[in-house]
N, CA, C and O atoms as a Tripos MOL2 file, in Angstrom:
@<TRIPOS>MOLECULE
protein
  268   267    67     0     0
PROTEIN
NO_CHARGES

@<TRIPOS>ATOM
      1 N         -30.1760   -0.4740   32.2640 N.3       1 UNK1
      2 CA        -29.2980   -1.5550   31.8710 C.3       1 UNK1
      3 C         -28.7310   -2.1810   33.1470 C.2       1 UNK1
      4 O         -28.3120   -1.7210   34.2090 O.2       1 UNK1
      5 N         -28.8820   -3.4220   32.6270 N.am      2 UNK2
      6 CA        -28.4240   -4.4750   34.4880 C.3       2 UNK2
      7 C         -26.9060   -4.3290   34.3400 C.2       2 UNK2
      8 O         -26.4260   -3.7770   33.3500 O.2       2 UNK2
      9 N         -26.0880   -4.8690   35.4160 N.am      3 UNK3
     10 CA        -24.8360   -5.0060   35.6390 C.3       3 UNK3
     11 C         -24.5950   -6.1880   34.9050 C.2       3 UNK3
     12 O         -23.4560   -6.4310   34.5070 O.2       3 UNK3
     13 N         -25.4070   -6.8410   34.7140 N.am      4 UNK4
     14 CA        -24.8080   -8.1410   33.9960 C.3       4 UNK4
     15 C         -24.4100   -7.6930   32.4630 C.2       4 UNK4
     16 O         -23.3480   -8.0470   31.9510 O.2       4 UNK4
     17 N         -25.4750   -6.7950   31.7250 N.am      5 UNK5
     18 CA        -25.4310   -6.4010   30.4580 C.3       5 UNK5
     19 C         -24.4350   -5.7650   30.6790 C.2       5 UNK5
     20 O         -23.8160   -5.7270   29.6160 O.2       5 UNK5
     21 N         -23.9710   -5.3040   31.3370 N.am      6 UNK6
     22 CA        -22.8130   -4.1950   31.3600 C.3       6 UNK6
     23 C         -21.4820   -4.7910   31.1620 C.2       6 UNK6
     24 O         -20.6760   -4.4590   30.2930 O.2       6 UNK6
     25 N         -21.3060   -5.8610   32.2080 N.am      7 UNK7
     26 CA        -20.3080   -6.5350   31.9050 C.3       7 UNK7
     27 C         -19.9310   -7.6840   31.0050 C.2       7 UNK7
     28 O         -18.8300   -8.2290   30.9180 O.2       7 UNK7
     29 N         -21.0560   -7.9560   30.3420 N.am      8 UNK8
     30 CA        -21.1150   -8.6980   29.1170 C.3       8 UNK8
     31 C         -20.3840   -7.9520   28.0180 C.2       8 UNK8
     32 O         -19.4380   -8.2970   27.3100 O.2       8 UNK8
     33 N         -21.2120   -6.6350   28.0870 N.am      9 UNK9
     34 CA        -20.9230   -5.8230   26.9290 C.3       9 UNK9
     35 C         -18.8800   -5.5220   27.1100 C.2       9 UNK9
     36 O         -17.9740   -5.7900   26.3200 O.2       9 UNK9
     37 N         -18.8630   -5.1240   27.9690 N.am     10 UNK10
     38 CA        -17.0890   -5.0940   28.3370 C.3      10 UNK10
     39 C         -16.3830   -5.8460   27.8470 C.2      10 UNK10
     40 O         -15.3520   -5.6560   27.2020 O.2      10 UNK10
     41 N         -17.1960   -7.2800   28.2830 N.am     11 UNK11
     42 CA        -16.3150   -8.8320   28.1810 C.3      11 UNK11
     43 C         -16.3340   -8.6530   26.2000 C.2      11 UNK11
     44 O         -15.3160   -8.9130   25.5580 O.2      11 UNK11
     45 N         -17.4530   -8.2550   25.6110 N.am     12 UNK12
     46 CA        -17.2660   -8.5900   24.6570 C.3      12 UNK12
     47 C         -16.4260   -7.6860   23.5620 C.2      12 UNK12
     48 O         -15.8110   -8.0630   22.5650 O.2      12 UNK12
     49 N         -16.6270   -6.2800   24.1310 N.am     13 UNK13
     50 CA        -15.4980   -5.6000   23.5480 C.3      13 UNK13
     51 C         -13.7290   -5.8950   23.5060 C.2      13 UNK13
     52 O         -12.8700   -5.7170   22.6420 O.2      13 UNK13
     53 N         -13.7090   -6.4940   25.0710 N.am     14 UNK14
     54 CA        -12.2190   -6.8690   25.2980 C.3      14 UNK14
     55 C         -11.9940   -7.5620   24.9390 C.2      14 UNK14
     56 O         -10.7920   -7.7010   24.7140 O.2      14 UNK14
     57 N         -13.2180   -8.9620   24.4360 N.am     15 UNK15
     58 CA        -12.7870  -10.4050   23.7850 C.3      15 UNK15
     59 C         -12.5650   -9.7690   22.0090 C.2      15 UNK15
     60 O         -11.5990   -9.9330   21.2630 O.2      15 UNK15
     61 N         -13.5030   -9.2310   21.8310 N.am     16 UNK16
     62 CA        -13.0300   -8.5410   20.4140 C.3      16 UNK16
     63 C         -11.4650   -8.1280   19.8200 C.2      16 UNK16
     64 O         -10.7340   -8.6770   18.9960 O.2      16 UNK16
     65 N         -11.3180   -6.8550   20.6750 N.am     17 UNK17
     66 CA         -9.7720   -6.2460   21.1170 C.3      17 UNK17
     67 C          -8.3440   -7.4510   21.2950 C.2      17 UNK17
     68 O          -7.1970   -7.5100   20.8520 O.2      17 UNK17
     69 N          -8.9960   -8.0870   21.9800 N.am     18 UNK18
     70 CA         -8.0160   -9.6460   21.9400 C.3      18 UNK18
     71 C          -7.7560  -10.4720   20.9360 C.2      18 UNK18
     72 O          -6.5820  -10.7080   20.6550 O.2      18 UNK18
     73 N          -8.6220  -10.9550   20.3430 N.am     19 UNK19
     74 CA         -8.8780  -11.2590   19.2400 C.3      19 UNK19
     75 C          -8.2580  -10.4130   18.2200 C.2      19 UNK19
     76 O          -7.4660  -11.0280   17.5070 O.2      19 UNK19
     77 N          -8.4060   -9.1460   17.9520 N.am     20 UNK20
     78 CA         -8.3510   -8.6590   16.5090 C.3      20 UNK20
     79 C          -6.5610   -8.5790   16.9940 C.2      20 UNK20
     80 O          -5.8860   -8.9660   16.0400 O.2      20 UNK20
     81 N          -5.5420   -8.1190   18.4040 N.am     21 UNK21
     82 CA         -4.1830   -8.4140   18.5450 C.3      21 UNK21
     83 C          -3.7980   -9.5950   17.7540 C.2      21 UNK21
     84 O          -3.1210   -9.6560   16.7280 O.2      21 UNK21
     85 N          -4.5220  -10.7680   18.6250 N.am     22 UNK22
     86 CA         -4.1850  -12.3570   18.1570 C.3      22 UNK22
     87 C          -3.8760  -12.1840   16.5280 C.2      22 UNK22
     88 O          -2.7240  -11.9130   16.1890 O.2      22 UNK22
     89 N          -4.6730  -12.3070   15.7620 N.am     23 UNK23
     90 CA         -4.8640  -11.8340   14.4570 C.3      23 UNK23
     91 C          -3.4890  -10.9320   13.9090 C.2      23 UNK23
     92 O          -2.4790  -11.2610   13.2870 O.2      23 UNK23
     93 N          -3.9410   -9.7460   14.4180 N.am     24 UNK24
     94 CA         -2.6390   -9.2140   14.2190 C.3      24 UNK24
     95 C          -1.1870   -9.7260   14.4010 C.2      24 UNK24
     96 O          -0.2810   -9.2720   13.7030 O.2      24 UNK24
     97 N          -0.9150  -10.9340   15.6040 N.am     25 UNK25
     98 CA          0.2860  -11.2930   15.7600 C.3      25 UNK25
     99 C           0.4590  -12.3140   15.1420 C.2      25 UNK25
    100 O           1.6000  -12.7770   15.1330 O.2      25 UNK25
    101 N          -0.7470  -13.0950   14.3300 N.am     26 UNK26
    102 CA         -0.8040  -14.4700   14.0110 C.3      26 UNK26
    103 C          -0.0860  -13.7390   12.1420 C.2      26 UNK26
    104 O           0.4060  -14.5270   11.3350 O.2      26 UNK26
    105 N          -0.1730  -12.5620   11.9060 N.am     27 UNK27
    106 CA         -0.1440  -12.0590   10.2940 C.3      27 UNK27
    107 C           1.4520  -11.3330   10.5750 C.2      27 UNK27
    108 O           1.8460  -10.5110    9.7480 O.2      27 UNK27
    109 N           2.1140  -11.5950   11.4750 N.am     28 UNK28
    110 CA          3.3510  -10.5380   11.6410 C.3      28 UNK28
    111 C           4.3950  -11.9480   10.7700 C.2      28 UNK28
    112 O           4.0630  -13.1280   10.6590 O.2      28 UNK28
    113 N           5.3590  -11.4490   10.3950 N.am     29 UNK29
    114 CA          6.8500  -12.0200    9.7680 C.3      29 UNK29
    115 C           7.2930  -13.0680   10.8750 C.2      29 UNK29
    116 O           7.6510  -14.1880   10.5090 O.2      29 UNK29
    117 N           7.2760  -12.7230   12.2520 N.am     30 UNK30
    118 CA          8.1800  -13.8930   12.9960 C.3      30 UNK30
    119 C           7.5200  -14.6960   12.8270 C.2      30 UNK30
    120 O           7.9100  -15.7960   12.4360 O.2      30 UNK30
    121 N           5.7930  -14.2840   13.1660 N.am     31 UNK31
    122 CA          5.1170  -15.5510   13.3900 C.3      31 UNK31
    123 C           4.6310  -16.2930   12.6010 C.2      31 UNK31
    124 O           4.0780  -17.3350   12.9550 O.2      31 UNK31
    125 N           4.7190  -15.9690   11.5390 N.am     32 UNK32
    126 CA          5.0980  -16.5830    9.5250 C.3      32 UNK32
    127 C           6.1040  -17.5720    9.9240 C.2      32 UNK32
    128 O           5.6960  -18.7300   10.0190 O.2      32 UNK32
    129 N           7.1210  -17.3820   10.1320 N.am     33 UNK33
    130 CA          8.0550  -17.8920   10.2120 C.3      33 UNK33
    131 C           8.2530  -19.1910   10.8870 C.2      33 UNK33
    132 O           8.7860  -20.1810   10.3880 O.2      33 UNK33
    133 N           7.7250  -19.0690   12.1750 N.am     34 UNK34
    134 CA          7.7640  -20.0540   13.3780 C.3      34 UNK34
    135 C           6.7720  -20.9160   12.8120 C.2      34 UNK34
    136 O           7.0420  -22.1160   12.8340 O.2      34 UNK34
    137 N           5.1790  -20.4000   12.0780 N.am     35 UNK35
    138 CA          4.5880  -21.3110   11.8660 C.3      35 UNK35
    139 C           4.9750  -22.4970   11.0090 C.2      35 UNK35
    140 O           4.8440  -23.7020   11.2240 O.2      35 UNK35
    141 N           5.4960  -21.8250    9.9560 N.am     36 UNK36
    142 CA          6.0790  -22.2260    8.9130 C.3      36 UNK36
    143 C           6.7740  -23.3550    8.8880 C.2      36 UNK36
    144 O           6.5210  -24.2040    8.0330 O.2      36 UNK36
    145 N           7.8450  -23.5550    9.9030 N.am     37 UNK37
    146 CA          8.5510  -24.2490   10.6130 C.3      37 UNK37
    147 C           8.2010  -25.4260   11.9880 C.2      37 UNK37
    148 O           8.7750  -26.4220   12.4280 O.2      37 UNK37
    149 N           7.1860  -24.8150   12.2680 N.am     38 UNK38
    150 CA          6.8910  -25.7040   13.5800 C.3      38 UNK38
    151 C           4.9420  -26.3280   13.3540 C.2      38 UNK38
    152 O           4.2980  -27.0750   14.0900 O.2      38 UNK38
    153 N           4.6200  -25.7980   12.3650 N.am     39 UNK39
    154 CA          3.1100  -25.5550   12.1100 C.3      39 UNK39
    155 C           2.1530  -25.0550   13.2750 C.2      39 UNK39
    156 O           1.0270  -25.4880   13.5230 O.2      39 UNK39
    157 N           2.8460  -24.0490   13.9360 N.am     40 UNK40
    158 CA          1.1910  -23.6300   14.5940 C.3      40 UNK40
    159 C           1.8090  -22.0300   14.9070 C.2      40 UNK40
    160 O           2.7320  -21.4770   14.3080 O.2      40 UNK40
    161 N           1.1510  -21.5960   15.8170 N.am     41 UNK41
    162 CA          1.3200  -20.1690   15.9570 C.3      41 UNK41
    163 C           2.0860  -20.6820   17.2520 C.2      41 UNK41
    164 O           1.9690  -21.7610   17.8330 O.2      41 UNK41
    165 N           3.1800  -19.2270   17.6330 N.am     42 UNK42
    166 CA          3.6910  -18.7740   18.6660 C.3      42 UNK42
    167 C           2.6900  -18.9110   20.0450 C.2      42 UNK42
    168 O           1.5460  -18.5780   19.7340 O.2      42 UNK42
    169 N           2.7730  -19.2160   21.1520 N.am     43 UNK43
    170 CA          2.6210  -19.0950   22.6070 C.3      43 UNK43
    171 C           1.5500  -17.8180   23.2010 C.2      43 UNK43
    172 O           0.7110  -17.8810   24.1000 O.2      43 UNK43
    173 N           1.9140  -16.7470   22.3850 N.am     44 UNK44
    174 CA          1.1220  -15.4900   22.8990 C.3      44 UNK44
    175 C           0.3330  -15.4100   22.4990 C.2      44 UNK44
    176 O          -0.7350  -15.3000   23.1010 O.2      44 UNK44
    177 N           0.5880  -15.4390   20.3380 N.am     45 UNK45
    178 CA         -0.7260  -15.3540   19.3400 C.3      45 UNK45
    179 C          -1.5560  -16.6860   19.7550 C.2      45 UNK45
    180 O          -2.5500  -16.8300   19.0440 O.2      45 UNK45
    181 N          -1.4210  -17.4710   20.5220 N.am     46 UNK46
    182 CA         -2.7220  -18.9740   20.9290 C.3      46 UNK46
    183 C          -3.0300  -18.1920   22.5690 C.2      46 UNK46
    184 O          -4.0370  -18.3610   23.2570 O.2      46 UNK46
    185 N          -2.5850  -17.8680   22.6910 N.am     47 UNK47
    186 CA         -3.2110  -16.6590   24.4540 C.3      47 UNK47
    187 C          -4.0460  -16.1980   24.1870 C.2      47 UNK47
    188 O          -5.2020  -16.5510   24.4210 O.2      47 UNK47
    189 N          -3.5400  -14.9540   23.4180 N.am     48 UNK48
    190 CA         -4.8720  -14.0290   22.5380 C.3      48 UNK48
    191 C          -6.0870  -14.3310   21.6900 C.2      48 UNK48
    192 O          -7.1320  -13.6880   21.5870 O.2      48 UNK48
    193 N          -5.6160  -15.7440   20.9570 N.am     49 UNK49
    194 CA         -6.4580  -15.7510   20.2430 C.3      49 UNK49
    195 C          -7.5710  -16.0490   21.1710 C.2      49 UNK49
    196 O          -8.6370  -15.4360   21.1220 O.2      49 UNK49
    197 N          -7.1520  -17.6030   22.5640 N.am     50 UNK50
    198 CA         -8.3480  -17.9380   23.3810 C.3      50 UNK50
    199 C          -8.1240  -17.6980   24.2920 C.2      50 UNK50
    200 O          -8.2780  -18.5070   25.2070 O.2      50 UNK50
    201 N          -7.5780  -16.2840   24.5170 N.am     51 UNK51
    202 CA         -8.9140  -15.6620   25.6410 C.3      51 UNK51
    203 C          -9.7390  -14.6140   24.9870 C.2      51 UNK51
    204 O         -10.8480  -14.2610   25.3900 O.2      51 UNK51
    205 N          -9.0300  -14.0740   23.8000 N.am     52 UNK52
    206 CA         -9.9880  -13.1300   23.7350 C.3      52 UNK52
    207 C         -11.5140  -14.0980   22.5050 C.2      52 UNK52
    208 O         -12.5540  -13.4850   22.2630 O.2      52 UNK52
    209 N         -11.3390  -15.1530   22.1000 N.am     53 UNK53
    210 CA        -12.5730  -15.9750   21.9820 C.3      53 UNK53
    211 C         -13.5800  -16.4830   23.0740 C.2      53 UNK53
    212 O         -14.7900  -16.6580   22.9320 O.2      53 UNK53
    213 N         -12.5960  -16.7360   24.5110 N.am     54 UNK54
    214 CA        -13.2870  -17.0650   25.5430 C.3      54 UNK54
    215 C         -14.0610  -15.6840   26.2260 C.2      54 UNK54
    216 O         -15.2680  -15.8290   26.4210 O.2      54 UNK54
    217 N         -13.7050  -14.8980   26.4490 N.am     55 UNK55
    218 CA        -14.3130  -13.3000   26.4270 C.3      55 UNK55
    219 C         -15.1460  -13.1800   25.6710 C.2      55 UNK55
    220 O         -16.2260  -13.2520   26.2580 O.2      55 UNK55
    221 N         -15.3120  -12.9550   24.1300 N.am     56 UNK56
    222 CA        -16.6060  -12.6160   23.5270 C.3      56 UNK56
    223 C         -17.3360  -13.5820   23.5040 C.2      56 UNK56
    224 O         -18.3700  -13.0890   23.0530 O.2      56 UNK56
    225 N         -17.5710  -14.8200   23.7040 N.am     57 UNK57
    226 CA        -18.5060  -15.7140   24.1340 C.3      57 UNK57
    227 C         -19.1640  -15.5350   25.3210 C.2      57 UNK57
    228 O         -20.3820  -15.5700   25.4920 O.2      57 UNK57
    229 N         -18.1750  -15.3110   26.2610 N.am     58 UNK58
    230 CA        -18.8410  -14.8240   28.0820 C.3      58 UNK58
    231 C         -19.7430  -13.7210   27.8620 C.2      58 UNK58
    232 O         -20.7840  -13.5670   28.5010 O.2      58 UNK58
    233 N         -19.2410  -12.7860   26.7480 N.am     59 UNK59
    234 CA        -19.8440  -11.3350   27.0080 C.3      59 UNK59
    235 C         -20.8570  -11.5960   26.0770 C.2      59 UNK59
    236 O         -21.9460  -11.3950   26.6140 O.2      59 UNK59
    237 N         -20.9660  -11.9530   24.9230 N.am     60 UNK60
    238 CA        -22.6540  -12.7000   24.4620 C.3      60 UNK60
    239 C         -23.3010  -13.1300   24.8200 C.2      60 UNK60
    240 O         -24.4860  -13.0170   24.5070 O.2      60 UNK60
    241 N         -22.7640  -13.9650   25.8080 N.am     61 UNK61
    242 CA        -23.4660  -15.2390   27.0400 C.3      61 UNK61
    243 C         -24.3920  -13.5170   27.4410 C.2      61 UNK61
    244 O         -25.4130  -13.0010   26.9860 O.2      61 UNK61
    245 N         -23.4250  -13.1140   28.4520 N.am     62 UNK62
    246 CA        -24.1240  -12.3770   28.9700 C.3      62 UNK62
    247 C         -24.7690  -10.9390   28.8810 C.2      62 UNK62
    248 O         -25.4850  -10.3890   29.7180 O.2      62 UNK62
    249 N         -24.3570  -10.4890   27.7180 N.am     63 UNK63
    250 CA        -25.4150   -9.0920   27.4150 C.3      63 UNK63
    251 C         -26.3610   -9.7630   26.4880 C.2      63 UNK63
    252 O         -27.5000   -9.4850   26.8620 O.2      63 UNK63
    253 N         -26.3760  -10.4150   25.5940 N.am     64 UNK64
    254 CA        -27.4230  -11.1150   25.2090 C.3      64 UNK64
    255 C         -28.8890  -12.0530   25.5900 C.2      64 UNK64
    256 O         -30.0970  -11.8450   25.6950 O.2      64 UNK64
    257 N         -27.6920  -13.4780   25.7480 N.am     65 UNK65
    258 CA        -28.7770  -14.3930   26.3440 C.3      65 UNK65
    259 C         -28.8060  -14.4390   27.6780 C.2      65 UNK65
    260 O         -29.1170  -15.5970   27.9580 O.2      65 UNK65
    261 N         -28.6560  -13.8220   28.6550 N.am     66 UNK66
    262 CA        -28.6870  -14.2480   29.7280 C.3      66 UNK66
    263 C         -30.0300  -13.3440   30.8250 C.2      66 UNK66
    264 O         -29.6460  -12.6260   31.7480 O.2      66 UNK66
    265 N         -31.0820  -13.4740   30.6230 N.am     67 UNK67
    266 CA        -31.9720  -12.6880   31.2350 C.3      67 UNK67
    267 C         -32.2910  -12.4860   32.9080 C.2      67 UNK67
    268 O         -33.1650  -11.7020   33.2790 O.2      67 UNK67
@<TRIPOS>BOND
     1     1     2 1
     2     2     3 1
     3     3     4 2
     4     3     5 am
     5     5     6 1
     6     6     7 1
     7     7     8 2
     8     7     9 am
     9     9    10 1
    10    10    11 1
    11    11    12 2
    12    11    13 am
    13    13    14 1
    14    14    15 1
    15    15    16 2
    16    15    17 am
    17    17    18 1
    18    18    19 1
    19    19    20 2
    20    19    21 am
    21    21    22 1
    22    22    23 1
    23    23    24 2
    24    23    25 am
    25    25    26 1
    26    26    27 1
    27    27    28 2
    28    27    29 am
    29    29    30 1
    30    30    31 1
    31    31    32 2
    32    31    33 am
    33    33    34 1
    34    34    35 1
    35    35    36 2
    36    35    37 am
    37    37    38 1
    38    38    39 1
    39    39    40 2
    40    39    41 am
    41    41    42 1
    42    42    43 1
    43    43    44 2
    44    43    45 am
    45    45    46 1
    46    46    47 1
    47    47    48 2
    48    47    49 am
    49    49    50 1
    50    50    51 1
    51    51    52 2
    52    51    53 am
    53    53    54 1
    54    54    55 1
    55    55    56 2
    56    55    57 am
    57    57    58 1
    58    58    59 1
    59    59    60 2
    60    59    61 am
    61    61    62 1
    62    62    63 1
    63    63    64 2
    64    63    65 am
    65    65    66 1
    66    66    67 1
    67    67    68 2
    68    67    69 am
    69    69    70 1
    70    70    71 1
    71    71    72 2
    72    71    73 am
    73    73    74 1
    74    74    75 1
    75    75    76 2
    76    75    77 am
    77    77    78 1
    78    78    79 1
    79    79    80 2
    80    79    81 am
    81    81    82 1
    82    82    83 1
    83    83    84 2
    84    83    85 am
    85    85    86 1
    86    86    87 1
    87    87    88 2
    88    87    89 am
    89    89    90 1
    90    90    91 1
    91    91    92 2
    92    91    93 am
    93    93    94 1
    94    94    95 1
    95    95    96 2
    96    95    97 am
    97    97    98 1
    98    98    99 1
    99    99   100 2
   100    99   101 am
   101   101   102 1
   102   102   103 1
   103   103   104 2
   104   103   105 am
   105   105   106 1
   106   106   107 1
   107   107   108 2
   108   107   109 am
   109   109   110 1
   110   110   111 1
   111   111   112 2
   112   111   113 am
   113   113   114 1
   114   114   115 1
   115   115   116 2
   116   115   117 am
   117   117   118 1
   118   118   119 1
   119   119   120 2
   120   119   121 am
   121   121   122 1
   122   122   123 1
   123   123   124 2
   124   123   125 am
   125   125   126 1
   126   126   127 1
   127   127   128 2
   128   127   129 am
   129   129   130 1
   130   130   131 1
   131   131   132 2
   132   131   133 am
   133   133   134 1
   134   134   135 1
   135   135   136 2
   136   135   137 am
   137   137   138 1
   138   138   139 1
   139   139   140 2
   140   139   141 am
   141   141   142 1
   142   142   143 1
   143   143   144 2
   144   143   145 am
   145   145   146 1
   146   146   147 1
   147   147   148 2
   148   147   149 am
   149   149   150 1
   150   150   151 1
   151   151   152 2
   152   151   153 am
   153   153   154 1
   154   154   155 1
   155   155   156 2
   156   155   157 am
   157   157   158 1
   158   158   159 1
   159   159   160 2
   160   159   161 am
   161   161   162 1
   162   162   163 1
   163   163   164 2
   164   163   165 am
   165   165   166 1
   166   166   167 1
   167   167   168 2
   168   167   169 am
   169   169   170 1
   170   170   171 1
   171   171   172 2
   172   171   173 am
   173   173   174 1
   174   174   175 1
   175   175   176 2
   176   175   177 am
   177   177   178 1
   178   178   179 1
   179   179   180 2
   180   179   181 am
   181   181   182 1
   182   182   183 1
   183   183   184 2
   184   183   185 am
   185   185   186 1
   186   186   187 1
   187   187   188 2
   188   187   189 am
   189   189   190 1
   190   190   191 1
   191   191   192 2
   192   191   193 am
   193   193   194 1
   194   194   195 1
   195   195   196 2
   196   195   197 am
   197   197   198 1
   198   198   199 1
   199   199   200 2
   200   199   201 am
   201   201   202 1
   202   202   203 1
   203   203   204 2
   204   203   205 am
   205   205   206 1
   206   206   207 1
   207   207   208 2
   208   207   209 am
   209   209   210 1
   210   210   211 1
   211   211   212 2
   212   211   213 am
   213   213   214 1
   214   214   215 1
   215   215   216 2
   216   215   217 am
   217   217   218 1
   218   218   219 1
   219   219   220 2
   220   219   221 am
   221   221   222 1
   222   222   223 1
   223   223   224 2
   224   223   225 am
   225   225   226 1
   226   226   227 1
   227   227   228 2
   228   227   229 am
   229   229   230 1
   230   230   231 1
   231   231   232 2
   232   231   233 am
   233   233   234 1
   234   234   235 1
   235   235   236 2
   236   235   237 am
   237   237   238 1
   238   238   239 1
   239   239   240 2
   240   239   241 am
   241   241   242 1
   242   242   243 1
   243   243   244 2
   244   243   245 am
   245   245   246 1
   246   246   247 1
   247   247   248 2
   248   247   249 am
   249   249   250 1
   250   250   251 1
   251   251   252 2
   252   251   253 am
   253   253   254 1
   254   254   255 1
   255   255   256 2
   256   255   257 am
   257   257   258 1
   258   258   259 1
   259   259   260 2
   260   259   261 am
   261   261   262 1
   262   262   263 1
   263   263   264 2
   264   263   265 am
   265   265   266 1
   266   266   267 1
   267   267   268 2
@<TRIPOS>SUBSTRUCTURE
     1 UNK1         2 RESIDUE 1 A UNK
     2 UNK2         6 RESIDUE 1 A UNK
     3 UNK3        10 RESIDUE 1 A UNK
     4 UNK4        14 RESIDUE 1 A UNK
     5 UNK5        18 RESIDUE 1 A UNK
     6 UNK6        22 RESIDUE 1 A UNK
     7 UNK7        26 RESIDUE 1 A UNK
     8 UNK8        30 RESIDUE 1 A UNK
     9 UNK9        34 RESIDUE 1 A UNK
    10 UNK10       38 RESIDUE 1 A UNK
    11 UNK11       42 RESIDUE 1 A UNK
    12 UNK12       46 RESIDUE 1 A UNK
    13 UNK13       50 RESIDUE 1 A UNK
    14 UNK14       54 RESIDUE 1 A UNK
    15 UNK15       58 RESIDUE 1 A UNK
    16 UNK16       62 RESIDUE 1 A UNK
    17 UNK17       66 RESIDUE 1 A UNK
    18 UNK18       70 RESIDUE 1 A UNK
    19 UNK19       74 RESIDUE 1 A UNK
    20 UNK20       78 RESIDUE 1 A UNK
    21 UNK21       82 RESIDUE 1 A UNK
    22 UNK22       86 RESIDUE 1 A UNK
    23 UNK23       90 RESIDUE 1 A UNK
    24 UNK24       94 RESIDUE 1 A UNK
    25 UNK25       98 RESIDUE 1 A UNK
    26 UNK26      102 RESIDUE 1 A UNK
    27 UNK27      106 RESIDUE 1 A UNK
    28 UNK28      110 RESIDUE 1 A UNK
    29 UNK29      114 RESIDUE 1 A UNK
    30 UNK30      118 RESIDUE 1 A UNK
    31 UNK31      122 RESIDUE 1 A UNK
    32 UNK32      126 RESIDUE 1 A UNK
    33 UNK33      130 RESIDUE 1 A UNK
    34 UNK34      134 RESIDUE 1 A UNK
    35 UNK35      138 RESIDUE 1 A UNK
    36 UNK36      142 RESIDUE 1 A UNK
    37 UNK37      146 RESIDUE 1 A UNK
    38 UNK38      150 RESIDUE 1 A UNK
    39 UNK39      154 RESIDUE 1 A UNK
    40 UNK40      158 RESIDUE 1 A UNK
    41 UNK41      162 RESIDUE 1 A UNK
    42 UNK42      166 RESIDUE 1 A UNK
    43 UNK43      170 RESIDUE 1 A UNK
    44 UNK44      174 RESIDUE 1 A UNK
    45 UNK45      178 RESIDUE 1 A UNK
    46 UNK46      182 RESIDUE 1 A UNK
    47 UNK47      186 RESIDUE 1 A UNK
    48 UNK48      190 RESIDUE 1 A UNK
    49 UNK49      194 RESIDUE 1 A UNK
    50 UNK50      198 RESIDUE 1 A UNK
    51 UNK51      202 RESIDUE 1 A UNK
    52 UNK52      206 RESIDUE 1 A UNK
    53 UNK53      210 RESIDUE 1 A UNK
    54 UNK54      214 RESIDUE 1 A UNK
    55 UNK55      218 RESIDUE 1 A UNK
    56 UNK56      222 RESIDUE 1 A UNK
    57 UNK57      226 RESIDUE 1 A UNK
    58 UNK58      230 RESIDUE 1 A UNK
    59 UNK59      234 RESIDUE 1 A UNK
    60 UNK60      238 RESIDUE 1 A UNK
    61 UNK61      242 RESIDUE 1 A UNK
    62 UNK62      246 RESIDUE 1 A UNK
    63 UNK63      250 RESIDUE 1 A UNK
    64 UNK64      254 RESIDUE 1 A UNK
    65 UNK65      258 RESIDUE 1 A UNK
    66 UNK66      262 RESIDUE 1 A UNK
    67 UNK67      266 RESIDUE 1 A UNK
């Protein structure tokens, strides 16, 4: 396995892991709340959500397609 697959595979676990937080903070009570009120998510839950989307794309990019 190349270094590239390797760190694809990382990128895409951590973009995962990021993601499933985001999620998690986007379903919590405050952030019900704030949306509710302001219509979008909190500052951190839009962090998480894109980086950890920008991560599992990099890490598909690269344990996948990238030969």
């Amino acid at each position: 396995m190349g270094n590239n697959k390797l760190i694809g595979i990382v990128l895409l676990v951590v973009g995962l892991i990021l993601l499933y937080f985001g999620w998690q903070s986007s379903q919590s009570v405050g952030d019900q709340v704030v949306e509710t009120f302001t219509g979008r998510f909190t500052d951190s839950t839009m962090w998480f959500l894109i980086v950890g989307a920008a991560a599992a794309v990099a890490g598909i990019f690269m344990a996948v397609l990238k030969k």
